[in-house]
gemmi code that builds the backbone of each chain (N, CA, C; Angstrom):
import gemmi

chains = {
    "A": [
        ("UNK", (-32.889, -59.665, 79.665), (-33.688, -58.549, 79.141), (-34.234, -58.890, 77.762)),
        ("UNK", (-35.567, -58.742, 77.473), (-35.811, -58.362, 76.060), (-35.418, -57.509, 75.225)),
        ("UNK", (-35.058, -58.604, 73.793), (-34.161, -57.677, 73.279), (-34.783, -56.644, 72.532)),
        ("UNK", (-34.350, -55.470, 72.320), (-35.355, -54.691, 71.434), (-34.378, -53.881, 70.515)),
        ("UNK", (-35.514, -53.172, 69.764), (-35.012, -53.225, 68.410), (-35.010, -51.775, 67.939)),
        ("UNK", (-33.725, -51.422, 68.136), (-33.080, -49.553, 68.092), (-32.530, -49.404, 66.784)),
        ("UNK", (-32.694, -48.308, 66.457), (-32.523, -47.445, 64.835), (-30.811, -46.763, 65.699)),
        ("UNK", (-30.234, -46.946, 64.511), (-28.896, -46.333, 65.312), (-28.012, -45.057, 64.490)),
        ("UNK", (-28.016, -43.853, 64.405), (-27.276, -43.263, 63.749), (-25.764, -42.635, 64.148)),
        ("UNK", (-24.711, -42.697, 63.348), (-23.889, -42.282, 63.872), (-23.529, -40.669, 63.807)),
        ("UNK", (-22.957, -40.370, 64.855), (-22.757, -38.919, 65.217), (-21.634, -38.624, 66.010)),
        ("UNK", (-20.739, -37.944, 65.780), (-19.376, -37.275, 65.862), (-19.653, -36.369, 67.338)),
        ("UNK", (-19.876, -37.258, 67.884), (-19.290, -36.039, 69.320), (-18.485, -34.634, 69.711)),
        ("UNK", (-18.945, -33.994, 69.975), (-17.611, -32.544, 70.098), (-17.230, -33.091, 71.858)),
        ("UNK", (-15.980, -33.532, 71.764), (-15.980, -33.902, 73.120), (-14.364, -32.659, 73.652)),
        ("UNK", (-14.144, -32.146, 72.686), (-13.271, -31.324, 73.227), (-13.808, -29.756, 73.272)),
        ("UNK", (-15.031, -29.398, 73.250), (-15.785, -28.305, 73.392), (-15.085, -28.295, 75.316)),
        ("UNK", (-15.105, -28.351, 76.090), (-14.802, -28.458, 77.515), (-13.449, -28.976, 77.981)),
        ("UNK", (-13.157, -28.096, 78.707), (-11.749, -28.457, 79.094), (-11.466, -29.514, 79.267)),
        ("UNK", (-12.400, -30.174, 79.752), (-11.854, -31.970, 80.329), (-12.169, -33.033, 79.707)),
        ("UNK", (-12.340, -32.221, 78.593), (-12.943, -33.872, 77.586), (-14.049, -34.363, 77.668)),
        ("UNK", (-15.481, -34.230, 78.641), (-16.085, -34.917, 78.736), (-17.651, -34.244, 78.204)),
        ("UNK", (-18.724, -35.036, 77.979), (-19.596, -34.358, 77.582), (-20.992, -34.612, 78.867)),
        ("UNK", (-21.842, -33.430, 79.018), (-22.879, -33.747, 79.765), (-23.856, -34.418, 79.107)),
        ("UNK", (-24.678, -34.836, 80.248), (-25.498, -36.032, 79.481), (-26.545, -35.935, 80.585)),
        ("UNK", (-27.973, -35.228, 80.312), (-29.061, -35.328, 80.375), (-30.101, -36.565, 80.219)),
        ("UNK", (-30.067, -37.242, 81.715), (-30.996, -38.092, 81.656), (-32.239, -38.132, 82.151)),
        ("UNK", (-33.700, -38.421, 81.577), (-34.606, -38.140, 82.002), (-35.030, -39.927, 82.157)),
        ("UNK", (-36.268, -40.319, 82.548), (-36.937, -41.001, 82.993), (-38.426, -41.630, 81.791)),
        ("UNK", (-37.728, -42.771, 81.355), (-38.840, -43.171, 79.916), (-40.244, -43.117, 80.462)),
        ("UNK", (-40.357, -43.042, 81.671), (-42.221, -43.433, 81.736), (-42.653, -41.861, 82.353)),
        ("UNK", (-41.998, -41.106, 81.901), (-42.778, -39.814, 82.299), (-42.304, -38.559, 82.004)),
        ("UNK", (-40.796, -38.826, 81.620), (-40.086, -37.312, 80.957), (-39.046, -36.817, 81.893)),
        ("UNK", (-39.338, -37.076, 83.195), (-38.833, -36.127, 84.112), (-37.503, -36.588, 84.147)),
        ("UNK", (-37.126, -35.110, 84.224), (-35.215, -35.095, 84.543), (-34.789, -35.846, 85.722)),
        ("UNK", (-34.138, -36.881, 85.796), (-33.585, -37.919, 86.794), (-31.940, -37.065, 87.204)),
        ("UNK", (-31.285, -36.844, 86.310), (-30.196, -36.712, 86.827), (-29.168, -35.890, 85.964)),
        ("UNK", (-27.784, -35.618, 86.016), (-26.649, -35.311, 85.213), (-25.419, -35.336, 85.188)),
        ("UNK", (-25.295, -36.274, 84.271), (-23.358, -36.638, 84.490), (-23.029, -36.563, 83.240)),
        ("UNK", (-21.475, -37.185, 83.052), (-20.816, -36.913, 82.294), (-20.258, -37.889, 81.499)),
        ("UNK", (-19.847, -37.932, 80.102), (-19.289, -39.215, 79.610), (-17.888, -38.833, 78.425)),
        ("UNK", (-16.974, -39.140, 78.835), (-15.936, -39.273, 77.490), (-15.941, -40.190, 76.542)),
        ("UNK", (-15.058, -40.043, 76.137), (-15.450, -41.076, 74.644), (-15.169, -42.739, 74.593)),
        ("UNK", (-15.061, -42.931, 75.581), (-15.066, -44.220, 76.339), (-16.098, -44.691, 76.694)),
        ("UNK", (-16.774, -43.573, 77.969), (-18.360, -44.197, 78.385), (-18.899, -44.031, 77.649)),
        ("UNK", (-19.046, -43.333, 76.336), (-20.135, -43.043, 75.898), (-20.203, -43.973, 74.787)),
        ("UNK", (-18.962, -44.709, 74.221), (-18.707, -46.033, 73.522), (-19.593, -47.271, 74.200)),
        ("UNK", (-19.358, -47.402, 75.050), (-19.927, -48.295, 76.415), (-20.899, -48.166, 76.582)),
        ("UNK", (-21.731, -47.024, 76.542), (-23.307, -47.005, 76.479), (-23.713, -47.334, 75.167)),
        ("UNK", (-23.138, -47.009, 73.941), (-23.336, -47.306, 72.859), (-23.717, -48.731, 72.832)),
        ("UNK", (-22.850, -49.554, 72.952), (-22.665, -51.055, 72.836), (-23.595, -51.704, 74.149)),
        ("UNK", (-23.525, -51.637, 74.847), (-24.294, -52.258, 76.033), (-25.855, -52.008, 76.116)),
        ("UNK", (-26.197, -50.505, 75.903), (-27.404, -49.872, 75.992), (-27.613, -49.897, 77.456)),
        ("UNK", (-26.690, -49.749, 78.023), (-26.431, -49.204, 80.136), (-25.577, -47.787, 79.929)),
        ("UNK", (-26.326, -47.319, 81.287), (-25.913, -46.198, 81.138), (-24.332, -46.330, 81.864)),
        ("UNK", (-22.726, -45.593, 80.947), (-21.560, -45.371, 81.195), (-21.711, -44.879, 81.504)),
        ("UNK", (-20.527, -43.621, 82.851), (-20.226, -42.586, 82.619), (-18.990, -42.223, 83.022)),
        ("UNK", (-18.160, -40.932, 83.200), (-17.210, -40.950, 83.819), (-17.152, -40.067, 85.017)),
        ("UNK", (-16.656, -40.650, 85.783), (-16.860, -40.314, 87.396), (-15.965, -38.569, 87.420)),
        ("UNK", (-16.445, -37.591, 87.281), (-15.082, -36.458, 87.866), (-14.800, -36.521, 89.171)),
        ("UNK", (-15.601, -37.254, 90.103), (-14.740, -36.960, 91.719), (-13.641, -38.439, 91.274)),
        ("UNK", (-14.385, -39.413, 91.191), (-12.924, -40.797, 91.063), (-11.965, -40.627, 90.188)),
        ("UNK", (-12.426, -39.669, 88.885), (-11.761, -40.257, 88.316), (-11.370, -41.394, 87.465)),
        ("UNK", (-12.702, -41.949, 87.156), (-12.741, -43.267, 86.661), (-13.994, -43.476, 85.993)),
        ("UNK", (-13.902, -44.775, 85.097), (-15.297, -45.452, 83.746), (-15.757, -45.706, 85.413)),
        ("UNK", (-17.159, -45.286, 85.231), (-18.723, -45.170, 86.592), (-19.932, -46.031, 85.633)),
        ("UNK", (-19.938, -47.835, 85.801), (-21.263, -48.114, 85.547), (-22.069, -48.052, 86.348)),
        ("UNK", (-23.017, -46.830, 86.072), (-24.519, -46.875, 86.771), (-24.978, -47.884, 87.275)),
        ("UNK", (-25.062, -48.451, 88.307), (-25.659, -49.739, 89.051), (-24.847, -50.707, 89.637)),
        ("UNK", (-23.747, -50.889, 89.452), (-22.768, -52.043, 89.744), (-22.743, -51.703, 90.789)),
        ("UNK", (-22.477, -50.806, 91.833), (-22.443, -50.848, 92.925), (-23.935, -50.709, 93.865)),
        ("UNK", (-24.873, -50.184, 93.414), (-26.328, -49.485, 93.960), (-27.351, -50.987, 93.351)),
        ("UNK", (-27.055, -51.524, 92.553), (-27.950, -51.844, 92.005), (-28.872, -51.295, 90.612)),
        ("UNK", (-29.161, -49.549, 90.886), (-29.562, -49.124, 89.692), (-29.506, -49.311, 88.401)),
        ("UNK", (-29.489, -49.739, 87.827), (-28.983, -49.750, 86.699), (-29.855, -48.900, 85.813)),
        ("UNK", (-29.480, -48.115, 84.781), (-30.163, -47.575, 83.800), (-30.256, -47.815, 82.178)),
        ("UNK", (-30.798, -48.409, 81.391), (-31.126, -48.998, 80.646), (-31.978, -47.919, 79.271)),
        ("UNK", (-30.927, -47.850, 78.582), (-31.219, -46.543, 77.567), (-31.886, -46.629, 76.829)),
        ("UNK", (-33.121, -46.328, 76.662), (-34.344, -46.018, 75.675), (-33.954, -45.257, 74.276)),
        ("UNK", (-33.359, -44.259, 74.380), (-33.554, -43.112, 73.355), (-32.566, -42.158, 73.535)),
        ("UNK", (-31.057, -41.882, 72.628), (-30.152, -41.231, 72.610), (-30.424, -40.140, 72.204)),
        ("UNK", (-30.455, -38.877, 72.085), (-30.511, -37.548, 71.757), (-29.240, -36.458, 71.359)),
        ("UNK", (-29.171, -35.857, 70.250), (-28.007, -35.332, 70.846), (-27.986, -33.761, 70.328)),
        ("UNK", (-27.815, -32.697, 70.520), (-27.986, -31.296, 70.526), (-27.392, -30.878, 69.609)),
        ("UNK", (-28.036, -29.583, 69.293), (-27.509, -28.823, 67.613), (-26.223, -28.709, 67.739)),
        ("UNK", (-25.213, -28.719, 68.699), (-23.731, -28.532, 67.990), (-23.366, -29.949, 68.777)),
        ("UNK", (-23.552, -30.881, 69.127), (-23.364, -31.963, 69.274), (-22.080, -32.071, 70.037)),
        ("UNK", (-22.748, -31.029, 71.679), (-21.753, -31.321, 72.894), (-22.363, -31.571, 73.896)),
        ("UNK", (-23.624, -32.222, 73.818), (-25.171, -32.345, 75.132), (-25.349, -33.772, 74.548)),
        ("UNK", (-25.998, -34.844, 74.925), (-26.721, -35.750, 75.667), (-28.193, -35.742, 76.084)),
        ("UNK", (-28.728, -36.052, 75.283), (-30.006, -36.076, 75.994), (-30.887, -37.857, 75.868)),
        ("UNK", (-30.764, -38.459, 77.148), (-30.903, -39.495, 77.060), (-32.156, -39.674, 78.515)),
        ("UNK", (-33.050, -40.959, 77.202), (-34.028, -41.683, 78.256), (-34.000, -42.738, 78.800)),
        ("UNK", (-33.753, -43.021, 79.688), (-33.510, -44.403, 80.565), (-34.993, -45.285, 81.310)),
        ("UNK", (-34.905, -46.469, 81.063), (-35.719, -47.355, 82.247), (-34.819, -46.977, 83.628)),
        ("UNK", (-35.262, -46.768, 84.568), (-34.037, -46.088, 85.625), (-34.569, -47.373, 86.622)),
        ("UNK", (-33.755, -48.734, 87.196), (-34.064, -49.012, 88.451), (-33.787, -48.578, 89.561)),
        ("UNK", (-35.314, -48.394, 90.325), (-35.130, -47.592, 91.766), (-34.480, -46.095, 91.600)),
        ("UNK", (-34.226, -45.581, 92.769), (-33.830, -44.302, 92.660), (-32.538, -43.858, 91.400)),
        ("UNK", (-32.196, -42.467, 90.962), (-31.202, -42.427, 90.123), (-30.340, -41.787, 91.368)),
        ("UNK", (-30.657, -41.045, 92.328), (-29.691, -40.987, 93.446), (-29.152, -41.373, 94.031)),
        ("UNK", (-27.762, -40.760, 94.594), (-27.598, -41.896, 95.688), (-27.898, -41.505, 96.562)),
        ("UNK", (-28.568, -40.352, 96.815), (-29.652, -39.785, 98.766), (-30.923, -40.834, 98.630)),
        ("UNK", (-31.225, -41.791, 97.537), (-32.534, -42.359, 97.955), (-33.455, -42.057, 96.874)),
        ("UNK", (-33.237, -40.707, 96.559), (-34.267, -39.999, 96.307), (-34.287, -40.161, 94.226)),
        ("UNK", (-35.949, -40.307, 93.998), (-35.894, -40.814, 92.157), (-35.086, -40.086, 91.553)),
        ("UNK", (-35.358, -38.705, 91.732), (-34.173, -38.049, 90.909), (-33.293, -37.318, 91.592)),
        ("UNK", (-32.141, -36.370, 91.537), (-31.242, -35.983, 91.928), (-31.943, -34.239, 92.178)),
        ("UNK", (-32.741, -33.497, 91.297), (-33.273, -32.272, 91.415), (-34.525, -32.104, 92.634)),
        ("UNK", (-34.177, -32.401, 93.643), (-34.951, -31.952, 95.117), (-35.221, -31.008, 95.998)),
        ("UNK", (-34.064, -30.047, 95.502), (-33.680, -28.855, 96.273), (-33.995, -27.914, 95.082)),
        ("UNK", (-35.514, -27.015, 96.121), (-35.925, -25.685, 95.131), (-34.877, -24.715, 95.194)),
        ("UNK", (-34.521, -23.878, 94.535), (-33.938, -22.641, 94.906), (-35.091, -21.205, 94.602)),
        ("UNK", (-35.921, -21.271, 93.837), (-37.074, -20.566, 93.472), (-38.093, -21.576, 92.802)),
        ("UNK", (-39.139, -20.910, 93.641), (-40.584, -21.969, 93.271), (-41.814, -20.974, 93.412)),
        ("UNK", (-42.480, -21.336, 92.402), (-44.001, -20.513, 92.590), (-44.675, -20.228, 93.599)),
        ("UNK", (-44.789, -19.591, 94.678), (-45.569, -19.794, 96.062), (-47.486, -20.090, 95.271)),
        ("UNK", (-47.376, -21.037, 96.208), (-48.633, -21.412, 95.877), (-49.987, -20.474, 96.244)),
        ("UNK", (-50.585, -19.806, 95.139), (-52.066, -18.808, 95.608), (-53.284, -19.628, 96.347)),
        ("UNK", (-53.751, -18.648, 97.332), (-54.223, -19.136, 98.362), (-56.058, -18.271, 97.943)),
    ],
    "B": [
        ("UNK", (-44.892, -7.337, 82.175), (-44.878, -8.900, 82.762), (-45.954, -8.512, 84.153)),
        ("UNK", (-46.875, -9.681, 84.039), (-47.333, -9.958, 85.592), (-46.501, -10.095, 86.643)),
        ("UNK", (-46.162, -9.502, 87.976), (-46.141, -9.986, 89.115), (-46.187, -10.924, 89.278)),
        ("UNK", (-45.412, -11.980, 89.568), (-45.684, -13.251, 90.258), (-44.891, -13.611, 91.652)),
        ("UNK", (-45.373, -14.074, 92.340), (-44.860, -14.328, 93.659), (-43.955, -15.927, 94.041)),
        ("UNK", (-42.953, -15.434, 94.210), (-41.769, -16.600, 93.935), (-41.322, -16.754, 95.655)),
        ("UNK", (-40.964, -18.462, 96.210), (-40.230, -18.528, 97.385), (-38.981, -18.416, 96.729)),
        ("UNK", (-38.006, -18.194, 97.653), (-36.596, -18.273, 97.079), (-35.626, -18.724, 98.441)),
        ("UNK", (-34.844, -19.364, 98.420), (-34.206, -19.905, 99.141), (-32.218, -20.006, 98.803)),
        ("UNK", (-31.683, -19.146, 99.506), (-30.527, -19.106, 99.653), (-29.514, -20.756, 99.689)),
        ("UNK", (-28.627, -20.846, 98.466), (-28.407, -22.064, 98.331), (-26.764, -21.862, 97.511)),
        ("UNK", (-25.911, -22.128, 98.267), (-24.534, -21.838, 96.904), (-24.132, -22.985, 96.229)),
        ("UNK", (-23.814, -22.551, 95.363), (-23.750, -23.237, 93.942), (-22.160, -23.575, 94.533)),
        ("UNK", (-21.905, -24.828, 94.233), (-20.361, -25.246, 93.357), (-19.576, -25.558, 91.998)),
        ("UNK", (-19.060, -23.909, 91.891), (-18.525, -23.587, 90.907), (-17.137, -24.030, 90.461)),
        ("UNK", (-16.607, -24.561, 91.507), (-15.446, -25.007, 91.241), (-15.362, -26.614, 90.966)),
        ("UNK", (-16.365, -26.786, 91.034), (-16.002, -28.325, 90.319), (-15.808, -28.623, 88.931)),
        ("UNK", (-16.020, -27.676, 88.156), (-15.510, -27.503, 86.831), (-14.539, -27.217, 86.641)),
        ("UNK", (-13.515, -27.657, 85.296), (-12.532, -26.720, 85.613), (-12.478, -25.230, 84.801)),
        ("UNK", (-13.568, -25.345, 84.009), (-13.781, -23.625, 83.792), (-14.753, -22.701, 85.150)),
        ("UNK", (-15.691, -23.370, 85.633), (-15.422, -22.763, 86.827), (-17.544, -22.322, 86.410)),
        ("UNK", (-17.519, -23.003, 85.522), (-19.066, -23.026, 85.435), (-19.928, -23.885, 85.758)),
        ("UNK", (-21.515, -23.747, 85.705), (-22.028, -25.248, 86.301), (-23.248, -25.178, 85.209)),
        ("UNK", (-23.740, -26.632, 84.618), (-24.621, -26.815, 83.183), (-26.006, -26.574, 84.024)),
        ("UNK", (-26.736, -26.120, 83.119), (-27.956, -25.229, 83.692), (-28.975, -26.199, 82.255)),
        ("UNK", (-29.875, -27.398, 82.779), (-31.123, -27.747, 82.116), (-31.770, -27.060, 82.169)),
        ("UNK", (-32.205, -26.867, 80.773), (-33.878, -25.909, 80.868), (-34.800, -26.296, 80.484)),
        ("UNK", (-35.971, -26.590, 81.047), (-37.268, -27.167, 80.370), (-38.332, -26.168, 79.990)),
        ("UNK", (-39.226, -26.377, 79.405), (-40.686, -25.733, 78.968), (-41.251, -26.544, 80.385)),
        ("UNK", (-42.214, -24.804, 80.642), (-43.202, -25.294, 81.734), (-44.312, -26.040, 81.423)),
        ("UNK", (-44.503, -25.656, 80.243), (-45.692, -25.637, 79.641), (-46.240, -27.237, 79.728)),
        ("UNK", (-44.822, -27.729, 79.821), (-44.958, -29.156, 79.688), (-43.582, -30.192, 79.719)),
        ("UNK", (-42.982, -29.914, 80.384), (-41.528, -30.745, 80.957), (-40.550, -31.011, 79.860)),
        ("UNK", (-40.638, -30.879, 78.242), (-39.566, -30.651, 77.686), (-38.425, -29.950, 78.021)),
        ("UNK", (-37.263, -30.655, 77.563), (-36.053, -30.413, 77.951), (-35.598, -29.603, 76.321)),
        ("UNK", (-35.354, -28.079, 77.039), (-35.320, -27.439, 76.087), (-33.361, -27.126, 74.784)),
        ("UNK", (-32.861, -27.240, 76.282), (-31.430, -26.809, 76.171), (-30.555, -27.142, 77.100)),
        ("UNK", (-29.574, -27.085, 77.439), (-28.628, -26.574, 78.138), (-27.505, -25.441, 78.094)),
        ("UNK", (-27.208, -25.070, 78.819), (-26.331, -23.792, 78.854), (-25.231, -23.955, 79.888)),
        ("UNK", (-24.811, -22.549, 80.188), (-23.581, -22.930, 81.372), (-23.863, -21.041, 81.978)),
        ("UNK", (-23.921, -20.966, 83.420), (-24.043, -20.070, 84.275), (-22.432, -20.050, 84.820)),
        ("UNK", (-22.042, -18.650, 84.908), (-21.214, -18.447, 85.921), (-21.437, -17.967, 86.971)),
        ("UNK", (-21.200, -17.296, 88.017), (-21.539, -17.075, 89.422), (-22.625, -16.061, 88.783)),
        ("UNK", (-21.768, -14.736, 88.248), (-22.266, -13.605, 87.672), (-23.918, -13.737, 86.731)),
        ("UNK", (-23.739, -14.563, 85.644), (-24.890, -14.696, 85.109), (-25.634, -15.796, 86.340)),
        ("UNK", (-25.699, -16.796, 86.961), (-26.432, -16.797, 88.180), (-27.309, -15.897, 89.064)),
        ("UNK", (-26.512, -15.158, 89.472), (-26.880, -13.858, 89.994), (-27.613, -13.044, 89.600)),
        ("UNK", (-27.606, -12.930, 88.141), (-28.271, -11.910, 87.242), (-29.321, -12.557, 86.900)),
        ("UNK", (-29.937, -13.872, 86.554), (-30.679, -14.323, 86.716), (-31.884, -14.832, 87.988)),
        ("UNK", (-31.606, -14.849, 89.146), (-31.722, -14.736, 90.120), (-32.674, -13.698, 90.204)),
        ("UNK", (-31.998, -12.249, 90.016), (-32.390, -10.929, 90.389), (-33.588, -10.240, 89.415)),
        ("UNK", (-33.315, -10.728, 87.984), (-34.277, -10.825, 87.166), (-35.076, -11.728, 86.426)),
        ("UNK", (-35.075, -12.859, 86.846), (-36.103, -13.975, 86.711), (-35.991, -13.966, 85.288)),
        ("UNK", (-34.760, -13.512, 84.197), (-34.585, -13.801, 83.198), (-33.729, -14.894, 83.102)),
        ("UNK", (-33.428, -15.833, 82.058), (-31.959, -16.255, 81.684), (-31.002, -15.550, 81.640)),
        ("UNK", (-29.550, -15.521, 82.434), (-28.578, -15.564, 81.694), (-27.405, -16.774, 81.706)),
        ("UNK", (-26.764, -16.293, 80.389), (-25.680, -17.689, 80.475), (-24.044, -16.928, 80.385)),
        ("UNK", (-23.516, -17.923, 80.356), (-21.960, -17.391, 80.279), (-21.733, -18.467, 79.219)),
        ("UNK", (-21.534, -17.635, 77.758), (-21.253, -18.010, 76.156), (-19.563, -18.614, 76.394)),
        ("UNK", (-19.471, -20.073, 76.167), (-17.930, -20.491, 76.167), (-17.672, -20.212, 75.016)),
        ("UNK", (-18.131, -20.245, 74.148), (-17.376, -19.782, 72.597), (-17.523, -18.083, 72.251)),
        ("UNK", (-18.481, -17.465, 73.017), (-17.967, -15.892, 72.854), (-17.077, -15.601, 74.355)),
        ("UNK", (-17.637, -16.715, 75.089), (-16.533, -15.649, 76.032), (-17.355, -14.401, 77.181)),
        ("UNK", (-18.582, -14.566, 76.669), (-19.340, -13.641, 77.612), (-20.137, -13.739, 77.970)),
        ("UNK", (-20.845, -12.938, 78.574), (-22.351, -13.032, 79.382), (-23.199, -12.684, 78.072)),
        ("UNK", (-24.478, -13.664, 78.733), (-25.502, -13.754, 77.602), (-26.648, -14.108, 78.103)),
        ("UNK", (-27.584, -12.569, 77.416), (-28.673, -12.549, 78.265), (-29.413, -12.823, 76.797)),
        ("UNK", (-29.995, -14.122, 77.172), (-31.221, -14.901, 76.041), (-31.966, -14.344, 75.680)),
        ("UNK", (-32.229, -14.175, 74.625), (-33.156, -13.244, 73.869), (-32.755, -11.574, 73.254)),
        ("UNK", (-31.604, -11.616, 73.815), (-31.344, -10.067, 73.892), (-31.318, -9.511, 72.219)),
        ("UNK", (-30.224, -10.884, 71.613), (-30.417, -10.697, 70.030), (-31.663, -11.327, 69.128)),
        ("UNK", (-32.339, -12.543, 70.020), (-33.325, -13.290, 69.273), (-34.966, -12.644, 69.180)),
        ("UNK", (-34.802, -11.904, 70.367), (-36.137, -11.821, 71.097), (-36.560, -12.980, 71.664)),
        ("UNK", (-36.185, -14.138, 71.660), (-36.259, -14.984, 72.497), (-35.972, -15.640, 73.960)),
        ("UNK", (-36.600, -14.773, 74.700), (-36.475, -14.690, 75.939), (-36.625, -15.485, 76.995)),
        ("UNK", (-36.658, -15.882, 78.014), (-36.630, -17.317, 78.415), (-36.587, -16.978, 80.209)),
        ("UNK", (-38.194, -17.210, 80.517), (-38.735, -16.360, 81.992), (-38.814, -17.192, 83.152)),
        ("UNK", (-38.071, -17.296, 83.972), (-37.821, -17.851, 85.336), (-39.216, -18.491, 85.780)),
        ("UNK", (-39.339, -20.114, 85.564), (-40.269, -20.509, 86.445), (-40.132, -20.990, 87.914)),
        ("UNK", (-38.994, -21.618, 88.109), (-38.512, -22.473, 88.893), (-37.335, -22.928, 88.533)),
        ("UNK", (-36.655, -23.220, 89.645), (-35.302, -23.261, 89.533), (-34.998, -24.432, 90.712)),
        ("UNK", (-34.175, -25.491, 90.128), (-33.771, -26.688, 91.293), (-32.226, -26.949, 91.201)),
        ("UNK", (-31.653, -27.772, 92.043), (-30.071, -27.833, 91.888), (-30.150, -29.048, 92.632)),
        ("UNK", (-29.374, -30.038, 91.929), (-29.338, -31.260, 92.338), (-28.243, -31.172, 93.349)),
        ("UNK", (-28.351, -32.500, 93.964), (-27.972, -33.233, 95.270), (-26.689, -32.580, 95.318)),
        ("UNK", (-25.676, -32.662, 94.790), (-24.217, -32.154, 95.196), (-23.986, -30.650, 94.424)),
        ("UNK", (-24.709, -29.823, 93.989), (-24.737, -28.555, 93.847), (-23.959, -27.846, 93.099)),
        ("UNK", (-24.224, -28.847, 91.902), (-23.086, -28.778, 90.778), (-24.259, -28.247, 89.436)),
        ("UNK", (-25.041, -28.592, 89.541), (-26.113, -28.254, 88.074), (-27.524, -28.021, 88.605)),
        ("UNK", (-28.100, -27.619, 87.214), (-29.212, -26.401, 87.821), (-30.337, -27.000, 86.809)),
        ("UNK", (-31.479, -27.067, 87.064), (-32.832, -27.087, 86.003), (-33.366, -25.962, 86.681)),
        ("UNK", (-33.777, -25.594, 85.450), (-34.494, -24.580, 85.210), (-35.894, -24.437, 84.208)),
        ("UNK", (-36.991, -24.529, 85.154), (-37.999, -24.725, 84.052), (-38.504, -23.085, 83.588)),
        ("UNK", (-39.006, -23.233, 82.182), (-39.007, -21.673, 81.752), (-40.181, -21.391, 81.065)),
        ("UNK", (-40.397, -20.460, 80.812), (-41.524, -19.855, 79.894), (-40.740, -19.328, 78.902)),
        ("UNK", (-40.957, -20.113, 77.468), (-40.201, -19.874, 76.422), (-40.729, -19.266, 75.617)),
        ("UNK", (-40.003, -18.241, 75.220), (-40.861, -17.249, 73.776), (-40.019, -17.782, 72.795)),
        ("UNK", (-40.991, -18.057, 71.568), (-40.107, -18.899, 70.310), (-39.786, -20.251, 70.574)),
        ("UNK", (-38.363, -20.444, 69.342), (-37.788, -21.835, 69.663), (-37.022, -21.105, 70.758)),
        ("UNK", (-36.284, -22.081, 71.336), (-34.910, -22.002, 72.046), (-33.896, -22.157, 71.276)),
        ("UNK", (-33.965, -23.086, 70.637), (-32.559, -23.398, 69.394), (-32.455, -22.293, 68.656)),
        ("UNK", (-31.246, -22.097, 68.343), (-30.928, -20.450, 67.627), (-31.079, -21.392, 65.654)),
        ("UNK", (-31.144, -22.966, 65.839), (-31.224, -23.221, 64.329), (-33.026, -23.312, 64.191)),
        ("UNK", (-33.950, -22.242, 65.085), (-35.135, -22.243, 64.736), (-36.207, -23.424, 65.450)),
        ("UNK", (-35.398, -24.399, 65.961), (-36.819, -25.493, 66.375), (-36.856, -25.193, 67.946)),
        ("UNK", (-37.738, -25.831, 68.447), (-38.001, -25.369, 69.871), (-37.074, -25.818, 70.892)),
        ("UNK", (-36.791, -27.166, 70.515), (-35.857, -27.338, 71.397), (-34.475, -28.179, 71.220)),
        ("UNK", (-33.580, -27.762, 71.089), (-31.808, -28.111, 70.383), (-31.533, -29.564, 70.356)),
        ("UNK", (-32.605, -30.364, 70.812), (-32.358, -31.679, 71.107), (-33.425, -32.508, 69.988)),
        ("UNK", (-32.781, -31.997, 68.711), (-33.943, -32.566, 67.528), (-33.216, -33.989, 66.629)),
        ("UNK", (-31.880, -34.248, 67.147), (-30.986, -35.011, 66.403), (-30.975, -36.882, 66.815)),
        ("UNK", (-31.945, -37.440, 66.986), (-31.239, -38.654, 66.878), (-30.564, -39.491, 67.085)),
        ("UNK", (-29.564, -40.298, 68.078), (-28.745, -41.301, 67.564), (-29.054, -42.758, 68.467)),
        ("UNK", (-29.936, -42.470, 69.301), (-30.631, -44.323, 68.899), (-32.080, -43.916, 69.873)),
        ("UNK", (-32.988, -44.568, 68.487), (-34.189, -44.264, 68.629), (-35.004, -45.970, 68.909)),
        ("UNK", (-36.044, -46.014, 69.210), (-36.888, -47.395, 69.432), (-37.365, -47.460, 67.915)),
        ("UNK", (-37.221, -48.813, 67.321), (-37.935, -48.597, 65.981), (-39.208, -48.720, 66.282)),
        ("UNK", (-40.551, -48.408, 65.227), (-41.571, -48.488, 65.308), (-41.809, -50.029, 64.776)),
        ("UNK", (-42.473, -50.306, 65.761), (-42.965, -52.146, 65.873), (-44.112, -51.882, 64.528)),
        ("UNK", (-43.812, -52.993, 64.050), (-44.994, -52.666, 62.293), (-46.538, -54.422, 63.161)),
    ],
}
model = gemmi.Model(1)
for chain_id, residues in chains.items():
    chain = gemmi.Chain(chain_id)
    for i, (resn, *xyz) in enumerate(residues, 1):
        res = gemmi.Residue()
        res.name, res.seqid = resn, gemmi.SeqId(i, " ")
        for name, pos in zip(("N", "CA", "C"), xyz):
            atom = gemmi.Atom()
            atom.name, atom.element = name, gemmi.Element(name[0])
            atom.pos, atom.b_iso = gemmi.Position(*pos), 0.0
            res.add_atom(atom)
        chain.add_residue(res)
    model.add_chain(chain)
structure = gemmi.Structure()
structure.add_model(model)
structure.setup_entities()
């Protein structure tokens, strides 16, 4: 990969705001904005994304450090860390390879539950 | 408010995969795909949102239901609503009056911690 060249500030996580330690993490898609997906990271993955610039996370069904791609291929590759006025959100932009799902599909938000009916 | 004509589609949420028993709710500006906030819905504020195409959230640090805007005037109007693949989290794109951030900017995600430097 080319290496590139990130401004880095440090910031104190609230990672015990939530019962389980972990914080959500909002990832969208660098070439267009759109929300790809949402998981979770403790202070482990989110060390690990720090240092690598791949997206960590931690798995709540396994149970376990989840690198994005090692198994799929995907890998996600972090553009731009974000982090919210009381600093318990994530808001991160990724190069995303191939889908961020694992149905296939680019992002994980596919299923409307309310949508504009389109005027005719 | 105008009338607007919404599909809606019957879809249950999994609430129990948390262990408070809530699920994180993205919210974007329609206006233009910013990612405004996040929050946390319980069944109840779900529901209530649903029925009135307003926000509501369930406040972990008050402890209660919280209907957006109620103290700000900042109100926050049902555009569309999606729930990703395993039916754990919610985007929600909105029509935002004001900021969203209660510290005044539009959207809570104004902080920083690794940015692309600007190539000179």
């Amino acid at each position: 990969m080319r290496q590139e060249n990130f401004s880095q500030t440090d910031v104190k996580l609230d990672f015990e705001k939530s019962p389980d330690g972990l914080v959500p993490v909002i990832v969208t898609d660098i070439a267009n904005g759109q929300v790809l997906m949402l998981a979770y990271m403790n202070a482990q993955s989110y060390q690990l994304t720090l240092e690598t610039k791949e997206m960590w996370y931690w798995s709540r069904s396994r149970q376990e450090l989840w690198h994005k791609g090692d198994t799929s291929g995907h890998y996600q590759y972090v553009k731009s860390i974000k982090v919210d006025c009381d600093f318990d959100t994530l808001l991160i932009a990724v190069d995303q390879v191939g889908p961020a799902c694992h149905t296939g599909t680019r992002s994980c938000f596919f299923t409307d539950v309310i949508a504009m009916r389109e005027e005719n």
